[in-house]
N, C-alpha and C positions, 0 to 999 in steps of 0.2 A: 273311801278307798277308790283310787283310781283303776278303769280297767285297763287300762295302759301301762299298767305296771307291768302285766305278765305274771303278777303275783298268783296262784292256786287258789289264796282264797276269793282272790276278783272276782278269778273266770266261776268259779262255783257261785257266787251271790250273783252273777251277773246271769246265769243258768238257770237259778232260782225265780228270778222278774222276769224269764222268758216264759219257764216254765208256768207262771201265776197271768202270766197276757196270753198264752192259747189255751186256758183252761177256764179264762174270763170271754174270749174272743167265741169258744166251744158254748157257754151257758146263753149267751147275749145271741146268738145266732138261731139256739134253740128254742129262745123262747120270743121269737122275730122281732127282739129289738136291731138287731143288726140284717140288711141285705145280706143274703145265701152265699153271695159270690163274695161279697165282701170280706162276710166274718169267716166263709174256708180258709180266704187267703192270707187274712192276719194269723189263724189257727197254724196255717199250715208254715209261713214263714215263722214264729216265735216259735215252735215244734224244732223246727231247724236249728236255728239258734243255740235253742237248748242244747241239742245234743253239739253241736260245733266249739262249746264253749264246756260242755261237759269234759268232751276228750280234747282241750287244750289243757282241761287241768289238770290231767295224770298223763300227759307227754312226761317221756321221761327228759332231761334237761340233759345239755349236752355239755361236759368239758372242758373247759378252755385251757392254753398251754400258757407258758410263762410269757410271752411276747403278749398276749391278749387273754388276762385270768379272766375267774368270774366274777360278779360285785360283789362287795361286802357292803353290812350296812355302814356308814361312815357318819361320823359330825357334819353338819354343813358348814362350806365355807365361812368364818368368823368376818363380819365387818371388818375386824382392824386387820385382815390380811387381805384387804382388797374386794373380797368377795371373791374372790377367783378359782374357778375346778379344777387350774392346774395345781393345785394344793389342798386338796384331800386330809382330812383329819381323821383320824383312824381310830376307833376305842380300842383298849389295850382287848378288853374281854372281848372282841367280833374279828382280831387280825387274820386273815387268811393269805398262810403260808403262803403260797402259788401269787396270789395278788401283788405278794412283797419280792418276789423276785428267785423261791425257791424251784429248781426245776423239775417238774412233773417228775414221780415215781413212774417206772412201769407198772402197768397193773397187774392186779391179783384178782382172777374169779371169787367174790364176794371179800375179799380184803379192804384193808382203810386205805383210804386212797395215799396215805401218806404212811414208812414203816416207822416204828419207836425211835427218837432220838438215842442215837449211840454217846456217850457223852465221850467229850474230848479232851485233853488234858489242858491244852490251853483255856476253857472254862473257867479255872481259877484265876488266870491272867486276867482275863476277859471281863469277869467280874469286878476286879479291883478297878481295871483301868473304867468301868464305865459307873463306877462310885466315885473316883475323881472327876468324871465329866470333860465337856471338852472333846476334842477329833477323836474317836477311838476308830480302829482299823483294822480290819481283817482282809488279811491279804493270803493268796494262795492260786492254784490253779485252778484253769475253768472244772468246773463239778467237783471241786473238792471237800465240796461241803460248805463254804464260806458263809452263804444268806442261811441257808439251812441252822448253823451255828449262831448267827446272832442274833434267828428269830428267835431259837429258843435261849439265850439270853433274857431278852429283853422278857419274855414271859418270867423266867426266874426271877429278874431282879425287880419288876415294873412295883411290886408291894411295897418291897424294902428299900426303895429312891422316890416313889412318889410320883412315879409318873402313871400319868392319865392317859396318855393319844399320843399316840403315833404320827407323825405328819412326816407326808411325801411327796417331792417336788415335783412336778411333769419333768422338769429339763434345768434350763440354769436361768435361764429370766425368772423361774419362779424361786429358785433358790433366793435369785437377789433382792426378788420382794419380800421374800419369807424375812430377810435379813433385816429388812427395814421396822419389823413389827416384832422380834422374837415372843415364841409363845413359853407360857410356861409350863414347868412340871411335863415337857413332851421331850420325846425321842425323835431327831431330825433323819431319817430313814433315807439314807444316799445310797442305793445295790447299784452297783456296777458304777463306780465313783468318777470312771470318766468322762461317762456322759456329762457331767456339771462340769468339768473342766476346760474352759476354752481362754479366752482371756483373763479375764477379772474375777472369775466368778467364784473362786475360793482362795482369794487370797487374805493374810494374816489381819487385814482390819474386818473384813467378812465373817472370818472364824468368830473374831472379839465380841463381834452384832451379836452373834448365834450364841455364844457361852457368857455371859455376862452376869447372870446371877449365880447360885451357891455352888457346890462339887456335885450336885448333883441331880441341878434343876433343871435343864438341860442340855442333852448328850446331842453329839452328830457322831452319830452310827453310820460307819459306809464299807464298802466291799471293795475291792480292788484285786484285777486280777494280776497275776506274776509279769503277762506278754503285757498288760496292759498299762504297767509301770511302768519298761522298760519303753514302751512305743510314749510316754508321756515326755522322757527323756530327764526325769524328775533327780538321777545322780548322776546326772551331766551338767558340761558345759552351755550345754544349746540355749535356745531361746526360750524353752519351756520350762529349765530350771529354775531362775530368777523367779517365775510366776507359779512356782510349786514349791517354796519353800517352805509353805503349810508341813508338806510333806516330809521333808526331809530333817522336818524336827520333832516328826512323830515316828514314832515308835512300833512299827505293825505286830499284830500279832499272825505270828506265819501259821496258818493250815496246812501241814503236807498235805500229799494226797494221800500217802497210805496209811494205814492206822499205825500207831506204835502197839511194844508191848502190854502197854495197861488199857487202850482201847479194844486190842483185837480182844483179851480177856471180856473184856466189858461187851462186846457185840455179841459175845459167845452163848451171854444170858439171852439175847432175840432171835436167836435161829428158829424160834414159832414163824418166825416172817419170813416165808422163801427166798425174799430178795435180799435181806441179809445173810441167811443161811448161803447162798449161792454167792454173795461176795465173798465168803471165808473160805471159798473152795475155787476161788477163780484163780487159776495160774498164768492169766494173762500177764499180769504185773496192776492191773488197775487197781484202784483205789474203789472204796466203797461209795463213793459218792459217784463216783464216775459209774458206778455196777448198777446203781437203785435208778440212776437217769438215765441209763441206756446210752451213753457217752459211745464208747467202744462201738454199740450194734448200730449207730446212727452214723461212724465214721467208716464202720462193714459198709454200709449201703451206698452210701456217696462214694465209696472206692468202687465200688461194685457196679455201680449207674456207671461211674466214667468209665469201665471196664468191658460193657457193654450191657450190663443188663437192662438198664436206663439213660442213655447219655444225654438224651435232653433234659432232660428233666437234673441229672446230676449238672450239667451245665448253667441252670439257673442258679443252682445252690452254687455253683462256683464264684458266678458275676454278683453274688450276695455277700461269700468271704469276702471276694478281691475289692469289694465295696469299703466292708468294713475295712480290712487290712491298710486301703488308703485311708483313712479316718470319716470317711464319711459312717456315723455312728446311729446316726435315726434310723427309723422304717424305710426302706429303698421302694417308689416307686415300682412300681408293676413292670411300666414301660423300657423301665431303666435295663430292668434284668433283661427284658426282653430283646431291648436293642443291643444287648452284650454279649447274651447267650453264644451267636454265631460264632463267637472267637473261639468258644471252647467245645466244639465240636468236630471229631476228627474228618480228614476228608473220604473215608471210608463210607460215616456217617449220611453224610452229602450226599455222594452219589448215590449210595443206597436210598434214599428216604426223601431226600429233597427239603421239602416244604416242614417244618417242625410242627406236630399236635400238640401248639401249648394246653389248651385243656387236659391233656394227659398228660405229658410232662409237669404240668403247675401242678397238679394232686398227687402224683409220685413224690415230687419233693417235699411238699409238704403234708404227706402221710405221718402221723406220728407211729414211730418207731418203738414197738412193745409196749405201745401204750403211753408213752412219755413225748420227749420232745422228737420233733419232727426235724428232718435238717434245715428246711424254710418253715419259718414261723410265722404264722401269721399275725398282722402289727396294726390291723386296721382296715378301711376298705381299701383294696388293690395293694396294699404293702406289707411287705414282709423283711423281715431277719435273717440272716443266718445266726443259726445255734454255735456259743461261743465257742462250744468244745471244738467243733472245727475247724472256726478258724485259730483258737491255740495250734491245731493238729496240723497248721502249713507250714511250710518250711520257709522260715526267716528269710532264708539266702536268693528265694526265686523270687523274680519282681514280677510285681503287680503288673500286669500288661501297660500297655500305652494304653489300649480303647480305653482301661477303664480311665486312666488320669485326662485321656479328653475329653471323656463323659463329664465331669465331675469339675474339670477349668472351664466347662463351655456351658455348665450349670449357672447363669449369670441370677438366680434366683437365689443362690446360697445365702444364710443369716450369717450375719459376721462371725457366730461362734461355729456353724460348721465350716466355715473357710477356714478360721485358724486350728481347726483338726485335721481338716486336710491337708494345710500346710506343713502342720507340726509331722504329719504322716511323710510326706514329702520330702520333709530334710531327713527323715528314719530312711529312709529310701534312696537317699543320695540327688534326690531332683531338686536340687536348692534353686534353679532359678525356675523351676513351677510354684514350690514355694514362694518365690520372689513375684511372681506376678497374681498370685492370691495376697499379699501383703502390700505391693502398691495401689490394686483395685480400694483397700482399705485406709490405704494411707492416703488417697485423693477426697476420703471423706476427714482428713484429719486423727484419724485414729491412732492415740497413740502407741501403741501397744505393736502395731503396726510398723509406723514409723521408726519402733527403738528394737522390732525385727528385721528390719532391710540394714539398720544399721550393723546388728550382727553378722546378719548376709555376708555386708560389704566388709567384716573387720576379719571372718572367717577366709572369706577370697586372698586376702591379704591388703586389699586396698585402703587403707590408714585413711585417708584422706576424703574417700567417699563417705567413711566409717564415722567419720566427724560432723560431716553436714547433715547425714540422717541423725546421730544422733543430738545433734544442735534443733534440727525441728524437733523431734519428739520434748527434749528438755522444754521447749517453748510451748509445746502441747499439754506440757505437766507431768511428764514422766520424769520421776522420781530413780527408774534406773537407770536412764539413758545419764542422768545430770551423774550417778557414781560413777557410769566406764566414759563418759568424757573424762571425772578424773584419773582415772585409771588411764587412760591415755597421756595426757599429760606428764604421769608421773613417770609412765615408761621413759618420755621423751627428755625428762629431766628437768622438765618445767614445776618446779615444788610449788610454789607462788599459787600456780594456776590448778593444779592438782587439789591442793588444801578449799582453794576457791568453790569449787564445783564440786569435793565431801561436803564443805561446811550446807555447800546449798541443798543438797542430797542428804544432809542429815536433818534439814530445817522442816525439809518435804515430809520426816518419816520414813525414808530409808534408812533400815539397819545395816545392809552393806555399806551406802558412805559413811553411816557413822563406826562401823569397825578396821574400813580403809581409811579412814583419818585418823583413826585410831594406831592403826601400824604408820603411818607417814609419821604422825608425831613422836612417835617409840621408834624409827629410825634416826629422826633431826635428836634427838634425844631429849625432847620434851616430854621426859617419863609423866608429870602428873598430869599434862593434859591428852598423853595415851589412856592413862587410866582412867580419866572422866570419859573420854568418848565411849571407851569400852562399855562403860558402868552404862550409859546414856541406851546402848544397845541392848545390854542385859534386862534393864528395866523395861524396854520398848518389844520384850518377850525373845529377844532371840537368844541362845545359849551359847552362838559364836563369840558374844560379847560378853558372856562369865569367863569361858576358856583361855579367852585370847588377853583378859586379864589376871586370870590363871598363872597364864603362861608370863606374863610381865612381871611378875611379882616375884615368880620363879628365876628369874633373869634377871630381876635392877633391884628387887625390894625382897620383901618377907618372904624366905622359903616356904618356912610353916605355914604361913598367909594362902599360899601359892596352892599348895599341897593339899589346903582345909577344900579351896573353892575347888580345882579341877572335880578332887573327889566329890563334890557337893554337884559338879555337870553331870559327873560320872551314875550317881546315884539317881538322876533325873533322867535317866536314858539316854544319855549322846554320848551315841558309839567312838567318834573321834576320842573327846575326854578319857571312856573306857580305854581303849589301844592309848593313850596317851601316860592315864595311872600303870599300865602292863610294863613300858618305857622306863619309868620309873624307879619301878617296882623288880626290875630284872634279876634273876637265879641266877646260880650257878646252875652246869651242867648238872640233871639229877638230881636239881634240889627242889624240894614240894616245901613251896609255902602256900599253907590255904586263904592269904588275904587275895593273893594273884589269880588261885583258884577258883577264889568268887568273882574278880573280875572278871576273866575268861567266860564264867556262865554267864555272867550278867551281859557279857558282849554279844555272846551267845544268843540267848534268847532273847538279844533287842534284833537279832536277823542278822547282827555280822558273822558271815560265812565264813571269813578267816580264823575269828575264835570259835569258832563252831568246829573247825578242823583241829586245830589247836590243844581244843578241850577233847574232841574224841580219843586225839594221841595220846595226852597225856592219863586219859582214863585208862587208853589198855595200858601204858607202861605201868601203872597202879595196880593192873592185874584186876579191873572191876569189867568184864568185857562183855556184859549187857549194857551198860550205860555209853562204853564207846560204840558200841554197835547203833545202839540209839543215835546218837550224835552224828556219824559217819550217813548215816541216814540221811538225818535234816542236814549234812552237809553238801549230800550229793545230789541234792535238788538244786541248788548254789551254782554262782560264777564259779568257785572251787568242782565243780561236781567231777571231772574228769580223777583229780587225787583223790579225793573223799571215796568214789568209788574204786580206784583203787586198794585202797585201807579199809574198807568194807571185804574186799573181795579176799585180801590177805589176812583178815581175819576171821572171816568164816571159811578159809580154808583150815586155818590153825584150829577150828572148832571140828573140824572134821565134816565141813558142808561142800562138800569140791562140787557138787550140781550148780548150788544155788553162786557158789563163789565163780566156778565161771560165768553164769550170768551176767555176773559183776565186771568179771576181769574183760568180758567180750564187749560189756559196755564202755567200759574206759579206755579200752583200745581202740574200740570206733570214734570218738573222743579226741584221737590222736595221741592219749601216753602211750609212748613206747615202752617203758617197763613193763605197764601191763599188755601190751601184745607179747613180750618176751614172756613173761608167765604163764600167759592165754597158753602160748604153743607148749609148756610144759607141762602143761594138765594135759593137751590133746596129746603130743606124744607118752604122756604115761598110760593111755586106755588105746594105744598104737591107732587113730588116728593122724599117721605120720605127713601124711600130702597139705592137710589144713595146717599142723605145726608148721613143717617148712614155709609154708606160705607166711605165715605171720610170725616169724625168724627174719624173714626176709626184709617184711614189712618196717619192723623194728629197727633194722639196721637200717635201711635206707630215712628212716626218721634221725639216726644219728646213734646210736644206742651200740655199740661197739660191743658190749658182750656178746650179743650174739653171734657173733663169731664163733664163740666155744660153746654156744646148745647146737651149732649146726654142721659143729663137727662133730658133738656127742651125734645127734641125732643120725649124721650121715653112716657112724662108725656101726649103729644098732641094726640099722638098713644095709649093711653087707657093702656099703661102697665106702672100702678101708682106703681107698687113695683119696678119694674128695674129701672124708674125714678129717686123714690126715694134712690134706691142703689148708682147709679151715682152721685147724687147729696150729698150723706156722704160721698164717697169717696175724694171729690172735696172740703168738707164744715174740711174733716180730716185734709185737707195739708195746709188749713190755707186761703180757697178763701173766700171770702167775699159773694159773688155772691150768691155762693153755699147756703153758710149759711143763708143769706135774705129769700132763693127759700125754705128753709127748713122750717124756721118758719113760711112762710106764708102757708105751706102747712098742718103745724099744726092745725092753726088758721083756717081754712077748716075744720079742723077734718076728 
């Protein structure tokens, strides 16, 4: 055993042979085989030792946070993966949570350092899908519980699928070696799915590498968080969608944040764990995951640093967000934070204090917070993190300063996969030509991926013709999508000839987009059977735009029934289009419940469409089931819909008789900008006569466009004793033709 390990039992054996050399050095001295001076000193130095090595061995061990866990013991890297430590193999029985990416509980005086798995209802999802094998995906917001959820997964299911070890990649170079060897019987362990995301590194021949033997031999397990989707650009247009269509053909399973009804029941059995017990009494609105990591008290303290109780130090954690928030996603330099700080501190700061104490400030930020994560994490020597939860906690709409974007263009160090996160952060941001000159730096090395982004650049800008010559290099370089929107340009232009030209080459390469754009060019020329071979050509090459879109052909030139059997057959495979396509279909009357459209609507539901998620909640209450809408309204109002959803949340726990928690609701969806619910909002306030806030958001409402108010602000005025402004409100209201208005006016006559 080495003493270098640090292992307890080292330093104690190694104690042991100090202790046996001054107790030999002591006899040998004594009986004058050894010179006096000599054997004191050997005596006296091993004496030492002993005890130096004795109390190294009951040091108590210190901690690590999620950016820098502690070790576990691990497989050694396998010959046929390189040999490489950025690939880590993991036994299922030695996985340590924190290692894999959960983030530190606050602690408990004598507590486990980790509290009971609350189980989730998505579990049974989560199960199925990672018995089929293949990308599985949990997706949700930062501390939602996400990693937490699929460690314990994987511990569930690791008997009953046969897997052995855990394998986890440093970054995406070693993804891509990983890819070149897949192991067997392992779970590919991807937390925070972005980091592997930059050019090439998980795209759909990559997936194929990694899942190629049985449903369940194995899995790529990853995490993804909500901001971190949308900053991927993954159901868009941009340049990052084409290179993330892995994604947009899987299926996530969403984490709220907050528990629903059959979880909070289910947490109710661990309030032995203070840190559960205390999330079932937090009135903040957090979520338990966000309670157990100190999420909330770590976004107290950085509001509080800037505020003044620490602004240096809150200021490194800032130039750490604003790091990440442009994409720069590794550990940030020391220096970096350093050289940035100044931007974010006030000039109050300055004069007051001058010179910054980074050794005080760097321990401030990176203090951990009740025990859990700290807002700077430490990532290594001199680097650090910021903690995701806060930079989810920035506001989208404020931009990233300049200093940091020259920091980070003037980084001529960058690896190609952190330029194309900075850039992909960059067109998130609006800076397309900083964007532009991180993809031409790439593109002077040949890069294609590069080259067939300058071409979007130039096709975004509008210039057509620059938009051609990048993407003619890139095609020349071997890009596969540059060769489809050349044809995609051509076809716009009207040149069919040359359109067909550049799918047919785009499909030769392996793209499934030219082969389902050749697939519509041919089903416009009306060469129905060879739309339906390209289609098919797609379908088999794994994408499901090419069942649908022959789906949809069949439906139009050929077999209804045909048509009908396959959509539902996408539908039943998870893509959401399909689902909203069978609903099309499938259309009611006003009022009429059929339950085959009812399954679709869940099933669109819980594949993450927000639209049938709103859909499904409504028609649950008009069902009169109004816990299951209330659920639904829920998972709706986390969504691009969240502004409605939480409106119909908030109208139906008022109809429950919840008017506390429903204004919550209503005052969310107003800040949101719907004006109905601002109109509402003010009629809860004026009914507990909070009249000065009702007006105010009466007011608010109508200048959003919202014309009834008119007649709450004549009610409102008439309650208030100002019967002429009342009644001014109420002409103006009784002028444009409301009904309402007009009743309020005659009876107010009738008063005299």
């Amino acid at each position: 055993m080495s003493f270098e390990s640090g292992s307890r039992a080292g330093y104690l054996v190694g104690a042991a042979v100090a202790a046996a050399v001054a107790v030999a050095a002591g006899l040998l001295t004594s009986q004058g085989a050894l010179p006096a001076a000599a054997g004191w000193t050997v005596e006296v130095v091993a004496a030492a030792v002993t005890g130096l090595l004795a109390l190294l061995a009951f040091l108590p061990r210190r901690r690590g946070q999620r950016a820098e866990p502690p070790p576990v013991a691990a497989v050694p890297a396998r010959p046929d993966l390189g040999g490489t430590g950025a690939i880590p193999i993991l036994r299922i029985s030695e996985l340590d949570p924190v290692r894999l990416g959960v983030h530190p509980a606050w602690k408990l005086p004598g507590g486990a350092p980790m509290p009971p798995y609350v189980p989730r209802t998505a579990d049974a999802e989560l199960d199925r899908l990672l018995a089929r094998g293949g990308l599985v995906l949990v997706q949700g917001d930062a501390a939602a519980g996400k990693t937490r959820t699929a460690y314990e997964a994987v511990l569930r299911n690791a008997s009953r699928l046969g897997w052995e070890t855990v394998v986890v990649p440093a970054d995406a170079d070693a993804l891509r070696e990983l890819a070149r060897t897949p192991p067997r019987r392992t779970v590919v362990w991807l937390d925070d799915l972005e980091r592997y995301l930059a050019t090439d590194s998980l795209d759909d021949s990559l997936l194929t590498d990694l899942c190629t033997r049985g449903p369940s031999d194995t899995v790529v397990l990853a995490t993804l968080r909500t901001r971190a989707r949308v900053a991927l650009g993954v159901d868009t247009d941009g340049p990052g969608g084409r290179s993330r269509r892995v994604l947009t053909r899987t299926t996530p399973i969403e984490l709220p944040r907050r528990l629903d009804r059959t979880e909070t029941a289910a947490a109710h059995r661990f309030r032995t764990d203070a840190r559960i017990a205390g999330a079932l009494v937090d009135e903040s609105g957090a979520g338990l995951g966000e309670h157990i990591a100190a999420g909330p008290a770590a976004l107290h303290r950085w509001r509080s640093g800037r505020d003044g109780e620490n602004e240096a130090g809150a200021a490194l954690v800032s130039a750490a967000v604003d790091l990440r928030r442009a994409g720069y996603l590794d550990p940030v330099p020391l220096d970096w934070l350093v050289s940035l700080h100044g931007r974010y501190l006030s000039g109050r700061y300055r004069s007051r204090f001058g010179e910054t104490d980074l050794a005080a400030a760097l321990e401030w930020a990176s203090q951990p917070v009740r025990g859990a994560s700290s807002c700077l994490m430490r990532a290594g020597a001199d680097r650090y993190l910021a903690f995701d939860y806060l930079v989810d906690s920035a506001d989208p709409a404020v931009p990233v300063p300049d200093e940091v974007w020259g920091l980070l263009l003037g980084a001529h160090l960058l690896t190609a996969d952190q330029a194309f996160r900075v850039a992909r952060a960059a067109v998130g941001f609006g800076r397309l030509a900083d964007a532009g000159r991180l993809w031409t730096r790439l593109a002077e090395q040949g890069d294609q991926y590069a080259l067939f982004n300058l071409g979007w650049a130039a096709q975004t800008s509008g210039n057509q013709a620059g938009a051609e010559q990048w993407y003619l290099r890139a095609a020349q370089a071997g890009s596969s999508w540059a060769m489809s929107n050349l044809g995609t340009l051509a076809e716009n232009r009207g040149d069919v000839r040359m359109a067909e030209l550049w799918y047919q080459r785009a499909a030769e390469a392996g793209d499934t987009t030219g082969m389902t754009n050749l697939g519509g060019l041919f089903a416009q020329t009306g060469r129905i059977d060879d739309a339906r071979e390209a289609y098919r050509r797609a379908a088999s090459a794994g994408d499901p735009n090419g069942l649908r879109k022959e789906a949809v052909l069949e439906l139009l030139h050929g077999d209804r029934q045909r048509g009908a059997a396959l959509l539902r057959k996408v539908a039943l495979s998870g893509d959401p289009a399909a689902v909203r396509l069978m609903g099309l279909l499938s259309r009611t009357e006003e009022g009429e419940h059929r339950p085959d459209v009812e399954a679709l609507r869940r099933l669109a539901a819980e594949m993450g469409d927000s639209q049938a998620a709103l859909d499904l909640a409504r028609n649950l209450w008009n069902q009169g089931d109004l816990d299951a809408a209330e659920t639904w309204f829920r998972r709706a109002a986390e969504t691009e819909n969240g502004p409605v959803a939480e409106f119909g949340l908030a109208v139906l726990l008022e109809q429950r008789g919840q008017a506390g928690e429903a204004e919550q609701w209503y005052r969310r969806s107003a800040e949101h900008g719907l004006p109905e619910a601002m109109l509402n909002l003010g009629t809860l306030l004026q009914d507990r006569g909070a009249y000065d806030d009702a007006e105010r958001w009466y007011h608010r409402a109508l200048s959003a466009g919202h014309l009834p108010a008119e007649v709450n602000l004549g009610a409102l005025h008439w309650r208030r004793g100002n019967l002429e402004e009342g009644r001014a409100w109420y002409q103006r209201a009784a002028e444009r033709g409301d009904e309402l208005a007009r009743q309020a006016l005659e009876n107010l006559q009738l008063r005299g």
